[in-house]
PDB file with SEQRES, HELIX, SHEET and CRYST1 records, atoms N, CA, C and O in Angstrom:
SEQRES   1 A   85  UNK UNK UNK UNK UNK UNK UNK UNK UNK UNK UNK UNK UNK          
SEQRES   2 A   85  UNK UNK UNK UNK UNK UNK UNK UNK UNK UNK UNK UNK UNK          
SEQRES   3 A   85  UNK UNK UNK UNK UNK UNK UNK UNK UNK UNK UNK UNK UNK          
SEQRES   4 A   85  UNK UNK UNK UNK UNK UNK UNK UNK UNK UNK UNK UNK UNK          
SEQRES   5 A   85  UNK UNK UNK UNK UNK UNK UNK UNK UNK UNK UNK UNK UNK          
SEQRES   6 A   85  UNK UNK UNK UNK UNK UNK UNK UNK UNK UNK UNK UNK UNK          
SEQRES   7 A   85  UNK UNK UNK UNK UNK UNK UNK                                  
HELIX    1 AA1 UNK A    3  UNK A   13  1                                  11    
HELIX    2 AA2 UNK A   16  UNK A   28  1                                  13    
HELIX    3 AA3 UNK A   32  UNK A   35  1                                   4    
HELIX    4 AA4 UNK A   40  UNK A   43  1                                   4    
HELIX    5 AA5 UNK A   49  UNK A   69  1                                  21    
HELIX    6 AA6 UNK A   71  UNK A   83  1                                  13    
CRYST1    1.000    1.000    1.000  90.00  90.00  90.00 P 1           1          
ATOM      1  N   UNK A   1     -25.509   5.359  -0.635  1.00  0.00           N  
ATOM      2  CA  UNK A   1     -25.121   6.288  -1.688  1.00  0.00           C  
ATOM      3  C   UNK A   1     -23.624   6.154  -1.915  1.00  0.00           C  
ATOM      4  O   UNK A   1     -22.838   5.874  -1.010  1.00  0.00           O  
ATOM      5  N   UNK A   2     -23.280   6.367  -3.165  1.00  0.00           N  
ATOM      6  CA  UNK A   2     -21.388   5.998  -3.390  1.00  0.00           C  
ATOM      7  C   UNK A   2     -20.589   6.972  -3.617  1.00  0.00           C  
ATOM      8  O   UNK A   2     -21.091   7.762  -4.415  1.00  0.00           O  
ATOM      9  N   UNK A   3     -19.660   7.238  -3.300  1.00  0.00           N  
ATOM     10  CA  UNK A   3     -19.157   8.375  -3.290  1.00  0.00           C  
ATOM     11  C   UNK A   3     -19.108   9.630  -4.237  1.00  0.00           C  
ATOM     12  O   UNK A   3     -18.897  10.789  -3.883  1.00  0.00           O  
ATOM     13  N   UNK A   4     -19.282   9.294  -5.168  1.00  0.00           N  
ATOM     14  CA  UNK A   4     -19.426  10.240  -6.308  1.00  0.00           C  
ATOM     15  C   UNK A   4     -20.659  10.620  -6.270  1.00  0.00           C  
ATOM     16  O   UNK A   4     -20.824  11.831  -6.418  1.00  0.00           O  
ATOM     17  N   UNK A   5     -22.005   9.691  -6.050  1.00  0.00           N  
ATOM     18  CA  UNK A   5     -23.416  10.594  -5.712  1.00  0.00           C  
ATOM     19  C   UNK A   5     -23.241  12.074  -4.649  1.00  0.00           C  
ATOM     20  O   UNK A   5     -23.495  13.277  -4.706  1.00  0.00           O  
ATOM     21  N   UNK A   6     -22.534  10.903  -3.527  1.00  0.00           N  
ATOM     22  CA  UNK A   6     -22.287  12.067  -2.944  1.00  0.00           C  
ATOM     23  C   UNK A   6     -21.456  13.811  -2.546  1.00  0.00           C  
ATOM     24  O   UNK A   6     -21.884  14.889  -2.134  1.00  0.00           O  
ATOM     25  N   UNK A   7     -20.041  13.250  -2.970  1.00  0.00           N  
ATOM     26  CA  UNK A   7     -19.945  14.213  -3.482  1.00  0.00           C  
ATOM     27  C   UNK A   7     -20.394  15.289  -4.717  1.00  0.00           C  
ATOM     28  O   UNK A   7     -19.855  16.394  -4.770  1.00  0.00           O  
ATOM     29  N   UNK A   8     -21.279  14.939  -5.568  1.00  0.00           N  
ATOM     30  CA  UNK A   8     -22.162  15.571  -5.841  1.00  0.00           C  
ATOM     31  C   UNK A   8     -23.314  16.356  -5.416  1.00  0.00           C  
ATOM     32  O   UNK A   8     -23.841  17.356  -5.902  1.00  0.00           O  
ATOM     33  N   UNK A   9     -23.570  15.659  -4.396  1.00  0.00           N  
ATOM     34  CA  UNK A   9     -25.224  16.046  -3.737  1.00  0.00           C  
ATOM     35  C   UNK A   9     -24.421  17.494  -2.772  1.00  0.00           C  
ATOM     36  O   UNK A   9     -24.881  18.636  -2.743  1.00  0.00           O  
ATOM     37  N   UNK A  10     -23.210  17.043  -2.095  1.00  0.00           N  
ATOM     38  CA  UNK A  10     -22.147  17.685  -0.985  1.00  0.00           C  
ATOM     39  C   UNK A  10     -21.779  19.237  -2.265  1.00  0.00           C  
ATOM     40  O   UNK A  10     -21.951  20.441  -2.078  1.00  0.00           O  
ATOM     41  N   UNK A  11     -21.369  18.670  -3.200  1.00  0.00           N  
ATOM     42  CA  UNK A  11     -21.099  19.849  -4.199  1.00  0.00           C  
ATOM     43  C   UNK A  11     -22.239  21.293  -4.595  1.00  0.00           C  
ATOM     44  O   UNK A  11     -22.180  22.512  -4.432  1.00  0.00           O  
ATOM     45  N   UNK A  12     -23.225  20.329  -5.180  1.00  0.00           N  
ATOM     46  CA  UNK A  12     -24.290  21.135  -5.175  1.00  0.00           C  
ATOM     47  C   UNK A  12     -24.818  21.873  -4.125  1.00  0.00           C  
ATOM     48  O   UNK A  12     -25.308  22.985  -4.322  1.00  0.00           O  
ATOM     49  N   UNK A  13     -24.758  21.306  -2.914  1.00  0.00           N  
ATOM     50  CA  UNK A  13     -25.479  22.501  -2.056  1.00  0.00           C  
ATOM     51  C   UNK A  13     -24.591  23.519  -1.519  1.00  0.00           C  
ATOM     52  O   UNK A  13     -25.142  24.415  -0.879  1.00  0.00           O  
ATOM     53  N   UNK A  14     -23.026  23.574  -1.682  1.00  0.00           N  
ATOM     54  CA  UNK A  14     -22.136  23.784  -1.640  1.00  0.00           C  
ATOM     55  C   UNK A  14     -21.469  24.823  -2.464  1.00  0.00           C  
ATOM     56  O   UNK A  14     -20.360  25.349  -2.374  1.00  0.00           O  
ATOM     57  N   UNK A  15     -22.572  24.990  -3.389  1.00  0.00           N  
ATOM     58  CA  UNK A  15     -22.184  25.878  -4.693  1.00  0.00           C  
ATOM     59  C   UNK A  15     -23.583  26.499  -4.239  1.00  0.00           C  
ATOM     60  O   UNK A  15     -23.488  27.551  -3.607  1.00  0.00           O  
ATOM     61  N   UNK A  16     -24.709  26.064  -4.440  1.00  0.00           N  
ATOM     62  CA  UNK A  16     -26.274  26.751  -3.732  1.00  0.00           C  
ATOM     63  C   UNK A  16     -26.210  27.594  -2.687  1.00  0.00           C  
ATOM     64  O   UNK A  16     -27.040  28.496  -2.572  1.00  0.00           O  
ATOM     65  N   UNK A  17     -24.830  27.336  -1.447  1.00  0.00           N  
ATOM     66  CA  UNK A  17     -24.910  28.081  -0.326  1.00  0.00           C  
ATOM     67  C   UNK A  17     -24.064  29.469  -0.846  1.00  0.00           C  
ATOM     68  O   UNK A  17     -24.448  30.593  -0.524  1.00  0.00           O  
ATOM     69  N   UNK A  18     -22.774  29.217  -1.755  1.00  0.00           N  
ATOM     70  CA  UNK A  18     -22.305  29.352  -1.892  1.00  0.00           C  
ATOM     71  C   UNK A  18     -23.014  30.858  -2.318  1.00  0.00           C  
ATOM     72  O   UNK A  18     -23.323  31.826  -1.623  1.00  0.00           O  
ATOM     73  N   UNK A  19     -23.140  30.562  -3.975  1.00  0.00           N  
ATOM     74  CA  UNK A  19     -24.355  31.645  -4.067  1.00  0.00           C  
ATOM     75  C   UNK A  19     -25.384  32.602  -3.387  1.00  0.00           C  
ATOM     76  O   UNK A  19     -25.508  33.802  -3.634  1.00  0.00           O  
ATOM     77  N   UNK A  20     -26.134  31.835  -2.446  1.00  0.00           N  
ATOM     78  CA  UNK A  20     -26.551  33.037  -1.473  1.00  0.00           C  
ATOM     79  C   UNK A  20     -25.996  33.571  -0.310  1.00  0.00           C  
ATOM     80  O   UNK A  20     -26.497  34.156   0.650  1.00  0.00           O  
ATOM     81  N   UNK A  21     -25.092  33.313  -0.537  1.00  0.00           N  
ATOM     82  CA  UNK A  21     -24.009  34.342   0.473  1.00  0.00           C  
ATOM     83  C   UNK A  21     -23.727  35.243  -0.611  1.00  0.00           C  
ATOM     84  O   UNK A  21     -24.173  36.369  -0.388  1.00  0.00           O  
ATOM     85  N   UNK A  22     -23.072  35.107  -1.825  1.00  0.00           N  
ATOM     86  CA  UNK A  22     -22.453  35.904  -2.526  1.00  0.00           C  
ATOM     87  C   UNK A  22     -23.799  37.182  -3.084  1.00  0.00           C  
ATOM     88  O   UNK A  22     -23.527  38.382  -3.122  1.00  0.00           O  
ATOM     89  N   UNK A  23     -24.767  36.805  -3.351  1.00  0.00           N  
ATOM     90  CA  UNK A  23     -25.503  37.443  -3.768  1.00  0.00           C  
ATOM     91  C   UNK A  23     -26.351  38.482  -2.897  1.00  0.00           C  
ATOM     92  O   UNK A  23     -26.841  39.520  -3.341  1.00  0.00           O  
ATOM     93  N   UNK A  24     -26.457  37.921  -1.286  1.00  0.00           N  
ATOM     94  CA  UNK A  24     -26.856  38.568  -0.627  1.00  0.00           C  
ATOM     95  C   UNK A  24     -25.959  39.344   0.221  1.00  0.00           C  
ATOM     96  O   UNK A  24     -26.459  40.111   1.043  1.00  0.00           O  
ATOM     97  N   UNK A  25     -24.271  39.201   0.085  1.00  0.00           N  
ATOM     98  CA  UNK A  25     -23.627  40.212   0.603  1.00  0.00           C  
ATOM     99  C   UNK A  25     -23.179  40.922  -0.445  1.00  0.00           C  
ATOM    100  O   UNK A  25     -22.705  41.997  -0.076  1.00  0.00           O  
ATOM    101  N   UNK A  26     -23.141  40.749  -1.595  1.00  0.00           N  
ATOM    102  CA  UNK A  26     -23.083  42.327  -2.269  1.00  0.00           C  
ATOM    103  C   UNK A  26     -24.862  43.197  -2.220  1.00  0.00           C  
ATOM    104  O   UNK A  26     -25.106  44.396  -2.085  1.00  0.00           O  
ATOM    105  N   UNK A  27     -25.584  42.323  -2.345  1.00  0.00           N  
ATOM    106  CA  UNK A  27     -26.915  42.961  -1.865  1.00  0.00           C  
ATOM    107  C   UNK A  27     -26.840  44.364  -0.326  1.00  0.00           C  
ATOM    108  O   UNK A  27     -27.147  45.554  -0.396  1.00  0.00           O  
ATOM    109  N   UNK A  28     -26.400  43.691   0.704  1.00  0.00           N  
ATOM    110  CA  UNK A  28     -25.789  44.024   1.804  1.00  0.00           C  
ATOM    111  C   UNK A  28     -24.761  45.710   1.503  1.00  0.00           C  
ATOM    112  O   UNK A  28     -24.892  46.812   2.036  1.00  0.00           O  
ATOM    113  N   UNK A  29     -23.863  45.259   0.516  1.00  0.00           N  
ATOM    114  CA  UNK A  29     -22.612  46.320   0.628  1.00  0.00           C  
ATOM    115  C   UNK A  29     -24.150  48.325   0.337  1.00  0.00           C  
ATOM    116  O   UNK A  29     -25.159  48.678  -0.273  1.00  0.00           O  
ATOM    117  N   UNK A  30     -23.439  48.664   1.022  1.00  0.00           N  
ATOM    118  CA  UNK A  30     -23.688  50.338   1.329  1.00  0.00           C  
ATOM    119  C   UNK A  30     -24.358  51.033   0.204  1.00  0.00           C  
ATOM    120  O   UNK A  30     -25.341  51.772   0.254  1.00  0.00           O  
ATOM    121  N   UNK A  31     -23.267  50.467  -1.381  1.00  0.00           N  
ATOM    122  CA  UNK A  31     -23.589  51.701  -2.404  1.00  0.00           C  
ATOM    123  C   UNK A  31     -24.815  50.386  -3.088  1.00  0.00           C  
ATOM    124  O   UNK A  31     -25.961  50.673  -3.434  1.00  0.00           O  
ATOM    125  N   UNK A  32     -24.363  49.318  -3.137  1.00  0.00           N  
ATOM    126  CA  UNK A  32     -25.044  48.335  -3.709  1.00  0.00           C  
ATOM    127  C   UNK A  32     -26.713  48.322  -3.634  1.00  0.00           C  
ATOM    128  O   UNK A  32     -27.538  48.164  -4.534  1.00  0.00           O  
ATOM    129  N   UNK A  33     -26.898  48.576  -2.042  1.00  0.00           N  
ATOM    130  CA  UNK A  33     -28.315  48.882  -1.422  1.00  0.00           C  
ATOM    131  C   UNK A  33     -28.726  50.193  -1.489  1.00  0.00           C  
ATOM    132  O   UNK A  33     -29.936  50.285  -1.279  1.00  0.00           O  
ATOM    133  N   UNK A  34     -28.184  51.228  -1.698  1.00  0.00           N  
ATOM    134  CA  UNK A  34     -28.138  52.688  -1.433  1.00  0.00           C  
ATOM    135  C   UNK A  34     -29.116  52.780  -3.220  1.00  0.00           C  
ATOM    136  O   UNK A  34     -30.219  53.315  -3.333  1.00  0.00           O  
ATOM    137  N   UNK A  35     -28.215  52.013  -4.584  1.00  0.00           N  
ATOM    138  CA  UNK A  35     -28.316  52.010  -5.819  1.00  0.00           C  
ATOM    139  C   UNK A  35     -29.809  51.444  -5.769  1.00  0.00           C  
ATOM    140  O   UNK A  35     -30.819  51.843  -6.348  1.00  0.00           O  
ATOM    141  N   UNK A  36     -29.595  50.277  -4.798  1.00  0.00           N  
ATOM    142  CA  UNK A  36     -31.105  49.265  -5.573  1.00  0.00           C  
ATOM    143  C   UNK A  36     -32.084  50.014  -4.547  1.00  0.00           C  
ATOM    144  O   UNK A  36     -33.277  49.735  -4.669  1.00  0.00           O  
ATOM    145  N   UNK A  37     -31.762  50.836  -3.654  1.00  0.00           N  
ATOM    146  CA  UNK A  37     -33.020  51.822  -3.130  1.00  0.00           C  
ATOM    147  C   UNK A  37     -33.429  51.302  -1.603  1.00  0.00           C  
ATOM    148  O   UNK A  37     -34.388  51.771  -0.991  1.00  0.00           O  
ATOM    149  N   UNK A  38     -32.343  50.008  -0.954  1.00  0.00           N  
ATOM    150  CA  UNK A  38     -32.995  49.073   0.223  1.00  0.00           C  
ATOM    151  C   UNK A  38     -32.043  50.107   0.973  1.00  0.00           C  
ATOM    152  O   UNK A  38     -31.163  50.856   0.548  1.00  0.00           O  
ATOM    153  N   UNK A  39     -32.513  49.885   2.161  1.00  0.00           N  
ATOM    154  CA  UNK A  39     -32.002  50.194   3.555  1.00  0.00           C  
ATOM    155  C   UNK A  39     -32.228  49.086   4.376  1.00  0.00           C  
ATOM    156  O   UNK A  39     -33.069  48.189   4.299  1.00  0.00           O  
ATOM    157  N   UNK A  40     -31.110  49.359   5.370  1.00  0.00           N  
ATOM    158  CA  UNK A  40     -30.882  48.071   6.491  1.00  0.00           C  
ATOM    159  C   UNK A  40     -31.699  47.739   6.763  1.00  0.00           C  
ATOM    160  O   UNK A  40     -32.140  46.610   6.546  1.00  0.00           O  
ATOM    161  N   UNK A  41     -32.377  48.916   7.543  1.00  0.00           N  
ATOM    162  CA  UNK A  41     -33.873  48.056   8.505  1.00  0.00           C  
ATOM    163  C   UNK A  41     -34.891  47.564   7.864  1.00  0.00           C  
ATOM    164  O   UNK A  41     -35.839  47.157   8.535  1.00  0.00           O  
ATOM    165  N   UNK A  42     -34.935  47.489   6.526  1.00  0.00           N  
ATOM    166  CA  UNK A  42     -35.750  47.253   4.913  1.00  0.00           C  
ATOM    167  C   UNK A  42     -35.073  45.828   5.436  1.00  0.00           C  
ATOM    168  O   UNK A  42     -35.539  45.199   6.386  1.00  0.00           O  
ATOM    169  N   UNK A  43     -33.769  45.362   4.592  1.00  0.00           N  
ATOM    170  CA  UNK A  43     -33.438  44.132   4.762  1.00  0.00           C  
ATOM    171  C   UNK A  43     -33.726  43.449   5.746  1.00  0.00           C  
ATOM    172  O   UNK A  43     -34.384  42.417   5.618  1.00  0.00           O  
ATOM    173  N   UNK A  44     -33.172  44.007   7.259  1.00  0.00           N  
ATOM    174  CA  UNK A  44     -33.735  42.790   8.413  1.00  0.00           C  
ATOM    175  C   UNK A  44     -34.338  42.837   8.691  1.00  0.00           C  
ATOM    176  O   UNK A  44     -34.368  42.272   9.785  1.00  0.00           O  
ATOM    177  N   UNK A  45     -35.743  43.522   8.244  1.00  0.00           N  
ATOM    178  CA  UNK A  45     -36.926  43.316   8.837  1.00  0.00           C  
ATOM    179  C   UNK A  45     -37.621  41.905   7.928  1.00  0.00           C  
ATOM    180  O   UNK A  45     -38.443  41.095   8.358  1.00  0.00           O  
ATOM    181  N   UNK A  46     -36.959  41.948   6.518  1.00  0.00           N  
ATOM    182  CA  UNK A  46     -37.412  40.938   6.531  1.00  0.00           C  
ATOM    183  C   UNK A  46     -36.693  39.551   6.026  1.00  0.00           C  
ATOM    184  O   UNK A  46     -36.958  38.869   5.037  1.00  0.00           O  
ATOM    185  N   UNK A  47     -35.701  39.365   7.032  1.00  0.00           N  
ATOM    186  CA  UNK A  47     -34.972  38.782   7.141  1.00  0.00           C  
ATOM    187  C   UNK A  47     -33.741  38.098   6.067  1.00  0.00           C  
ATOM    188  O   UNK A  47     -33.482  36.964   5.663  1.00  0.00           O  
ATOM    189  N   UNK A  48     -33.243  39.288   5.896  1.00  0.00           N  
ATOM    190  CA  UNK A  48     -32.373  39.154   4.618  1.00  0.00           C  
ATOM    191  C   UNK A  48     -31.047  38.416   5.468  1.00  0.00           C  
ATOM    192  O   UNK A  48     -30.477  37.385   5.110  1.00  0.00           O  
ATOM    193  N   UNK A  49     -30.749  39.177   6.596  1.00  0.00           N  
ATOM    194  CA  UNK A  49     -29.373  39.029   7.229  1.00  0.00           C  
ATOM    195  C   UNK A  49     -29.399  37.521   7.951  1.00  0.00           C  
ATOM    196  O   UNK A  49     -28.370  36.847   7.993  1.00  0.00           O  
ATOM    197  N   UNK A  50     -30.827  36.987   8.590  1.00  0.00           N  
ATOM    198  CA  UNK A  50     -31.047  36.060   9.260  1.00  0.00           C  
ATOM    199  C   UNK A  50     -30.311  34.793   7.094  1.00  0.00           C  
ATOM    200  O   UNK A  50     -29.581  33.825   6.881  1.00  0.00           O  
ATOM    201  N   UNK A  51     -30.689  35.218   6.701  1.00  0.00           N  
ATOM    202  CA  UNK A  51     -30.160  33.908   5.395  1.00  0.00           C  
ATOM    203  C   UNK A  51     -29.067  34.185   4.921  1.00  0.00           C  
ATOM    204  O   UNK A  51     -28.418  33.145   4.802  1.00  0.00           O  
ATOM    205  N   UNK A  52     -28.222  35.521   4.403  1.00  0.00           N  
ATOM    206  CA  UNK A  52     -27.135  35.778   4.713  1.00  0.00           C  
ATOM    207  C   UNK A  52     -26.439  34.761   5.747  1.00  0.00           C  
ATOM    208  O   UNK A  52     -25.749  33.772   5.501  1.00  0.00           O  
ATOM    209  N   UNK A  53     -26.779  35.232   6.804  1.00  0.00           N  
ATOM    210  CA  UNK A  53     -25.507  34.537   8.019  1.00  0.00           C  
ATOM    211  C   UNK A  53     -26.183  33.162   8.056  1.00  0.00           C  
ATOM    212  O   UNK A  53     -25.241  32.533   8.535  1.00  0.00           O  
ATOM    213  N   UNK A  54     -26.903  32.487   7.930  1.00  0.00           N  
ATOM    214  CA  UNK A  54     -27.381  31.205   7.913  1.00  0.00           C  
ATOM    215  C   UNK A  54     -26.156  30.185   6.288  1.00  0.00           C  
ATOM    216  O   UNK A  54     -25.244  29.373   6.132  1.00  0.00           O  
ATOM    217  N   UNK A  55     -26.895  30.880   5.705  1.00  0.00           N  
ATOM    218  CA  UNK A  55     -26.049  30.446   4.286  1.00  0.00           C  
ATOM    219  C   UNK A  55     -24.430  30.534   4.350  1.00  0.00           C  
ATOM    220  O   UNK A  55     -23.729  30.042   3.466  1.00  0.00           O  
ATOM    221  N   UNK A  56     -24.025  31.053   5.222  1.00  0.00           N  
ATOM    222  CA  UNK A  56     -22.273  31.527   5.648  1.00  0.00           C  
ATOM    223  C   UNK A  56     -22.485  30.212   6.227  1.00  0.00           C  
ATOM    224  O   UNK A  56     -22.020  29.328   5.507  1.00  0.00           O  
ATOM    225  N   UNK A  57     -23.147  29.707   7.509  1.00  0.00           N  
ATOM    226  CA  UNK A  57     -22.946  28.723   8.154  1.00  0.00           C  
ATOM    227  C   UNK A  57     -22.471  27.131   7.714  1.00  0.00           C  
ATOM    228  O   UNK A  57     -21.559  26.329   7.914  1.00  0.00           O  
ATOM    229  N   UNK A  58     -23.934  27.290   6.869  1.00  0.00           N  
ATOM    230  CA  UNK A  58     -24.119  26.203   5.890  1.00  0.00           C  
ATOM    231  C   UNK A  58     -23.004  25.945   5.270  1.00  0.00           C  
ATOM    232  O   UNK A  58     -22.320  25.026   5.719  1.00  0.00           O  
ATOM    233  N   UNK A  59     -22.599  26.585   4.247  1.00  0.00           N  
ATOM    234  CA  UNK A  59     -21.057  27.060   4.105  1.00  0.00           C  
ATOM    235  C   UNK A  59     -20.076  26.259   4.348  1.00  0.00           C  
ATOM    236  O   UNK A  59     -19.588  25.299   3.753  1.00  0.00           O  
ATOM    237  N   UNK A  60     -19.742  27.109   5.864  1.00  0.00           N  
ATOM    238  CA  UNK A  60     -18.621  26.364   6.071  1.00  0.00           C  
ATOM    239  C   UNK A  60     -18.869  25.070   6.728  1.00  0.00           C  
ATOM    240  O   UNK A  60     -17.876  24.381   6.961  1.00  0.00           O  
ATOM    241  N   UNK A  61     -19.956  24.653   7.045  1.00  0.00           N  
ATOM    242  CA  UNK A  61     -20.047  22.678   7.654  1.00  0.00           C  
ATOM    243  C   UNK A  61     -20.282  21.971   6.027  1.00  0.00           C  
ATOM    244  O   UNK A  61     -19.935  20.810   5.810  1.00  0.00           O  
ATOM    245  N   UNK A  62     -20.753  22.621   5.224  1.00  0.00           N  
ATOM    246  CA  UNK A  62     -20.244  21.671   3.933  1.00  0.00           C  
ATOM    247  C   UNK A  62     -18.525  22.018   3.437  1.00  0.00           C  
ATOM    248  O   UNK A  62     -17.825  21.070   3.081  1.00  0.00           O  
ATOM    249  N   UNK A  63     -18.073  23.150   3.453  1.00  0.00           N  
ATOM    250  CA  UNK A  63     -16.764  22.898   2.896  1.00  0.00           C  
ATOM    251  C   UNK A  63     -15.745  21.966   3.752  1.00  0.00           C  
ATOM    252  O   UNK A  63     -14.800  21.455   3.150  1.00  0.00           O  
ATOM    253  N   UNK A  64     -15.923  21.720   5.217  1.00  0.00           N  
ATOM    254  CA  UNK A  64     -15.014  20.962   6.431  1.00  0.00           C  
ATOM    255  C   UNK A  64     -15.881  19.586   5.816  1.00  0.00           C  
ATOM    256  O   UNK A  64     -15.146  18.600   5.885  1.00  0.00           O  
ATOM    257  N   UNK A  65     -16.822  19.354   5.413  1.00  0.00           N  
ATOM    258  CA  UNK A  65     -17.280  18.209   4.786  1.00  0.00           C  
ATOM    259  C   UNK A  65     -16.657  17.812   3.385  1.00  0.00           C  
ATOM    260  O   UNK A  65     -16.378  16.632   3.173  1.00  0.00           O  
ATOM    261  N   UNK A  66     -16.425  18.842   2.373  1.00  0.00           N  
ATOM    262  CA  UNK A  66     -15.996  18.009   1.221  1.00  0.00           C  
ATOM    263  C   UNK A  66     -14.696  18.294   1.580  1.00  0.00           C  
ATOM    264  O   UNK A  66     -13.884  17.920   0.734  1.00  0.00           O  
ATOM    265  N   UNK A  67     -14.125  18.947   2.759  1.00  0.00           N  
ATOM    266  CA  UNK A  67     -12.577  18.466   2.887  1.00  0.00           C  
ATOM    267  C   UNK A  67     -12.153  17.165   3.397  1.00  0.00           C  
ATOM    268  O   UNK A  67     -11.128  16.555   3.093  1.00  0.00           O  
ATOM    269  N   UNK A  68     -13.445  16.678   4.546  1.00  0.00           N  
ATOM    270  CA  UNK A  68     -13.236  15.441   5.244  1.00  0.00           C  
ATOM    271  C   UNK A  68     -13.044  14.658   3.576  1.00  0.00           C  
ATOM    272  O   UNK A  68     -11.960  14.530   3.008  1.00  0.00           O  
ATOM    273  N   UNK A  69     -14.264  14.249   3.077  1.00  0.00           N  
ATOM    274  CA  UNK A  69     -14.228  13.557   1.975  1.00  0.00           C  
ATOM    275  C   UNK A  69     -12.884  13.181   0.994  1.00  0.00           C  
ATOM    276  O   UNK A  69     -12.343  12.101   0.760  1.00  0.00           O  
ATOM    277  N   UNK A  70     -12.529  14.867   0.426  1.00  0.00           N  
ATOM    278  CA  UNK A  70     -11.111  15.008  -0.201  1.00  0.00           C  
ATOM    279  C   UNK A  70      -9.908  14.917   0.056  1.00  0.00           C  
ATOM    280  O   UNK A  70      -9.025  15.186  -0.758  1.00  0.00           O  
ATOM    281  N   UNK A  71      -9.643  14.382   1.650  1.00  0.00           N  
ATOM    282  CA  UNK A  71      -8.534  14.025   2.056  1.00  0.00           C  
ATOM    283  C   UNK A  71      -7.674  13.581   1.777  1.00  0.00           C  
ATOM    284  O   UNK A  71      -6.642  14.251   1.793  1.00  0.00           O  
ATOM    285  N   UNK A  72      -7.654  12.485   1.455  1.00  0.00           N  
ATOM    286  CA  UNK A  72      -6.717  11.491   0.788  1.00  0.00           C  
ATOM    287  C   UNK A  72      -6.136  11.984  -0.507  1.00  0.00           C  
ATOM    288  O   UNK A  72      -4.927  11.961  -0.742  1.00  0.00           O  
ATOM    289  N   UNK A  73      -7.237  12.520  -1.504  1.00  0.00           N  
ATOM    290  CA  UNK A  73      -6.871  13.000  -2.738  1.00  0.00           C  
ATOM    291  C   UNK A  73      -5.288  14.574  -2.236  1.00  0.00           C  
ATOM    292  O   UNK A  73      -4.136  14.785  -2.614  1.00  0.00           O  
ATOM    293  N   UNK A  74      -6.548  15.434  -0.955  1.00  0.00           N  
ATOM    294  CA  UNK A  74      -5.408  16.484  -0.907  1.00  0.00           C  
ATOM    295  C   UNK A  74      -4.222  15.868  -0.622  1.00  0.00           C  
ATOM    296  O   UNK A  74      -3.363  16.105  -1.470  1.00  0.00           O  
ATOM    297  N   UNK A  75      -3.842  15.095   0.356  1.00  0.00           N  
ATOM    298  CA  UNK A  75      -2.368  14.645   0.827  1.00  0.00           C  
ATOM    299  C   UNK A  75      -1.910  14.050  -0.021  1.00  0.00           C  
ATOM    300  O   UNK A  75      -0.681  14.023   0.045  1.00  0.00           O  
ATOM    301  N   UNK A  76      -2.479  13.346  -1.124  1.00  0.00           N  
ATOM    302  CA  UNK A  76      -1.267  12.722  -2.169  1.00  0.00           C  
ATOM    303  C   UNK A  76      -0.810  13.830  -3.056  1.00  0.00           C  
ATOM    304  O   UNK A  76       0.312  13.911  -3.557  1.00  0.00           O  
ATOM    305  N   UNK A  77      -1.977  14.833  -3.226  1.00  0.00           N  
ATOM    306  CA  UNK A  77      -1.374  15.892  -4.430  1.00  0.00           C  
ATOM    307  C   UNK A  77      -0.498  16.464  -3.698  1.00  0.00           C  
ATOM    308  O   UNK A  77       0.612  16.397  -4.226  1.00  0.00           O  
ATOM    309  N   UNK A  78      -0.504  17.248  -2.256  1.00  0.00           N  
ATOM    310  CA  UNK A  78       0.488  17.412  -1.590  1.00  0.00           C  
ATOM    311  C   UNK A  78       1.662  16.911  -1.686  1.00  0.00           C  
ATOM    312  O   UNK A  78       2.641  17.595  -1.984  1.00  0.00           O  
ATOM    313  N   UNK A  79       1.716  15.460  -1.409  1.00  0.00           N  
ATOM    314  CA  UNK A  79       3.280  15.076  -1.858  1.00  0.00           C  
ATOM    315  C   UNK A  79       3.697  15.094  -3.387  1.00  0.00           C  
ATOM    316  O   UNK A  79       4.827  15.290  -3.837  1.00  0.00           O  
ATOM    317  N   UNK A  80       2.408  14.818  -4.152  1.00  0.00           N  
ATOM    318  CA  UNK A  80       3.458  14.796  -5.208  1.00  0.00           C  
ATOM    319  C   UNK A  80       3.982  16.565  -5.392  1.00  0.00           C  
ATOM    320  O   UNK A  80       5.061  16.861  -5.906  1.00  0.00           O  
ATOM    321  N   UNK A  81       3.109  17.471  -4.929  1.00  0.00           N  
ATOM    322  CA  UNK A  81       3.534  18.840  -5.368  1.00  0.00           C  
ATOM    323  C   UNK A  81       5.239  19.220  -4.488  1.00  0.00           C  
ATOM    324  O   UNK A  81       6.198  19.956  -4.724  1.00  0.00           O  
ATOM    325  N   UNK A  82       4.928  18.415  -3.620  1.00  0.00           N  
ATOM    326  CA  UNK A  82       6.275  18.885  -2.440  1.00  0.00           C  
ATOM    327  C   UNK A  82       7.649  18.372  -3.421  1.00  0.00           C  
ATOM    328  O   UNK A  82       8.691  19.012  -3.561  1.00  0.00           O  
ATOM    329  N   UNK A  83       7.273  16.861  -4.120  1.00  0.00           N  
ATOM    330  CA  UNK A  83       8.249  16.393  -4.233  1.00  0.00           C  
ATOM    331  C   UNK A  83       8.670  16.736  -5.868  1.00  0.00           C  
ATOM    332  O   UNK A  83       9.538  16.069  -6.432  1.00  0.00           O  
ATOM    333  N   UNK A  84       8.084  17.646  -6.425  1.00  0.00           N  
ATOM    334  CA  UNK A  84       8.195  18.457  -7.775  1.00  0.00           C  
ATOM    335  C   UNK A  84       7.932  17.234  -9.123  1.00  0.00           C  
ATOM    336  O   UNK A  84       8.511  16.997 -10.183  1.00  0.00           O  
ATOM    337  N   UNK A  85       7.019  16.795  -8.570  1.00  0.00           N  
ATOM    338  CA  UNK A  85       6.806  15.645  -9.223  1.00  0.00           C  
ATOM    339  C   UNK A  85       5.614  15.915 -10.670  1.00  0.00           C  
ATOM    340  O   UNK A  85       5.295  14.971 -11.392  1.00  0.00           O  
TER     341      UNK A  85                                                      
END                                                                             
């Protein structure tokens, strides 16, 4: 696969994880669940929190992944930003 497939494929699930974290921790917040009528033991019973914290995980081993990838790109923008270029 060539790099641009992949950082694509790395992107997409990356934005996918991304999303169910976001959606299931405002799901999560107090008034949010209180409004839509859930309670805690509602959620982890059936395993809302187990994909929550799974999807956090996921997360962050793809973002330390498209940083491995983006390396090179970050350290040159780095210098040129250092050097007011």
């Amino acid at each position: 696969m060539d790099k641009a497939k992949l950082n694509y494929v790395i992107d997409f699930f990356l934005g996918l994880s991304f999303f169910v974290v976001a959606v299931t921790g405002v799901i999560k917040m107090p008034l949010v669940s209180r409004v839509l009528g859930l309670n805690y033991s509602f959620l982890n019973s059936i395993g809302f929190n187990f994909v929550h914290d799974w999807s956090g995980i996921v997360m962050i081993f793809l973002v330390v992944v498209h940083l491995v990838l983006h390396w090179n790109w970050i350290v040159s923008m780095t210098r040129v930003i250092l050097r007011g270029e």
